[in-house]
C-alpha positions in Angstrom: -3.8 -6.7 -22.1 -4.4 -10.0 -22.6 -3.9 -12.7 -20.2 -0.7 -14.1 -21.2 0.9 -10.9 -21.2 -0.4 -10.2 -18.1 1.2 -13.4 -16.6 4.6 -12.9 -18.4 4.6 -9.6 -16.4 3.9 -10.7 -13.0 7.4 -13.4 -13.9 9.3 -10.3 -14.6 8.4 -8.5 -12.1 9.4 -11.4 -9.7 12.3 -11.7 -11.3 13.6 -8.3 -11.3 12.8 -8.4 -7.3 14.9 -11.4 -7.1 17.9 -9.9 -9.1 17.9 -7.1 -7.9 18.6 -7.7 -3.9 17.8 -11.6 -3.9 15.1 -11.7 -1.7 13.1 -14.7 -1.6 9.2 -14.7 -3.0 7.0 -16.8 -1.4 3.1 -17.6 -1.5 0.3 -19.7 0.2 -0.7 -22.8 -1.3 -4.6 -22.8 -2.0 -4.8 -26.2 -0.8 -3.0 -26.9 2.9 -2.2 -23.5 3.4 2.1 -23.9 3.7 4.2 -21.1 2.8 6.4 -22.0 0.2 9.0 -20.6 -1.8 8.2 -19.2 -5.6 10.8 -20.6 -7.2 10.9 -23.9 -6.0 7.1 -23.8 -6.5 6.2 -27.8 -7.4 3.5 -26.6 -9.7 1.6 -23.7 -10.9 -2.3 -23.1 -12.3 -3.4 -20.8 -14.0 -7.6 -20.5 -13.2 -10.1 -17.2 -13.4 -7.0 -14.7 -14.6 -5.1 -15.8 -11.6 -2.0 -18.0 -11.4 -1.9 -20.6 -7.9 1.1 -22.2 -7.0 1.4 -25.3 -5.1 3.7 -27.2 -2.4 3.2 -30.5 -4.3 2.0 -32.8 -7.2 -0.4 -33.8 -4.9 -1.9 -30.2 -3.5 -1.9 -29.5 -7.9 -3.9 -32.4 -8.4 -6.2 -31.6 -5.4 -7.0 -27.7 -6.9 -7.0 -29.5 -10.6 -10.1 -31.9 -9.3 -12.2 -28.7 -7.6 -11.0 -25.7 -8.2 -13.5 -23.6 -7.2 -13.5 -25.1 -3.6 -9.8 -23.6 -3.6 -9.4 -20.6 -6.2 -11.5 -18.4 -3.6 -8.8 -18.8 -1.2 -6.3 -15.7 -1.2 -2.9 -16.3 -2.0 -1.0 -14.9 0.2 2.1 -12.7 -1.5 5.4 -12.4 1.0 9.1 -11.5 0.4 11.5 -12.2 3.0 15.7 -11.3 2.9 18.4 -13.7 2.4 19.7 -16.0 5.6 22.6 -14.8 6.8 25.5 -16.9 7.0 24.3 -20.1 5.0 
């Protein structure tokens, strides 16, 4: 499987999650470590067959500069329910 394909199965995947009982995805950013939401991810990069996702332009650039002194980082992977009564 290739790497693309790979990739365009981990989006469908989150997708389907989403769909199906709209929970929310979130990750880690590499860089400073916040907790943010997938979808409203500011930016994403792809590095060593994994894809990062970021808080900000800024946090992007920082990983874009050195990654290596970020990819090693684990990305945290979380799913939490809906808010109730927003």
């Amino acid at each position: 499987m290739s790497m693309q394909d790979s990739i365009s199965r981990a989006w469908s995947f989150t997708e389907a999650v989403k769909r199906e009982d709209e929970r929310t995805m979130t990750v880690t950013d590499p860089v400073c470590g916040q907790q943010i939401d997938l979808e409203k991810a500011a930016a994403h990069e792809d590095h060593g067959g994994w894809a990062y996702f970021f808080c900000s332009a800024h946090c992007h650039r920082l990983f874009k500069a050195d990654p290596e002194r970020y990819a090693g980082r684990q990305q945290r992977f979380g799913v939490s329910s809906p808010r109730q009564g927003l």
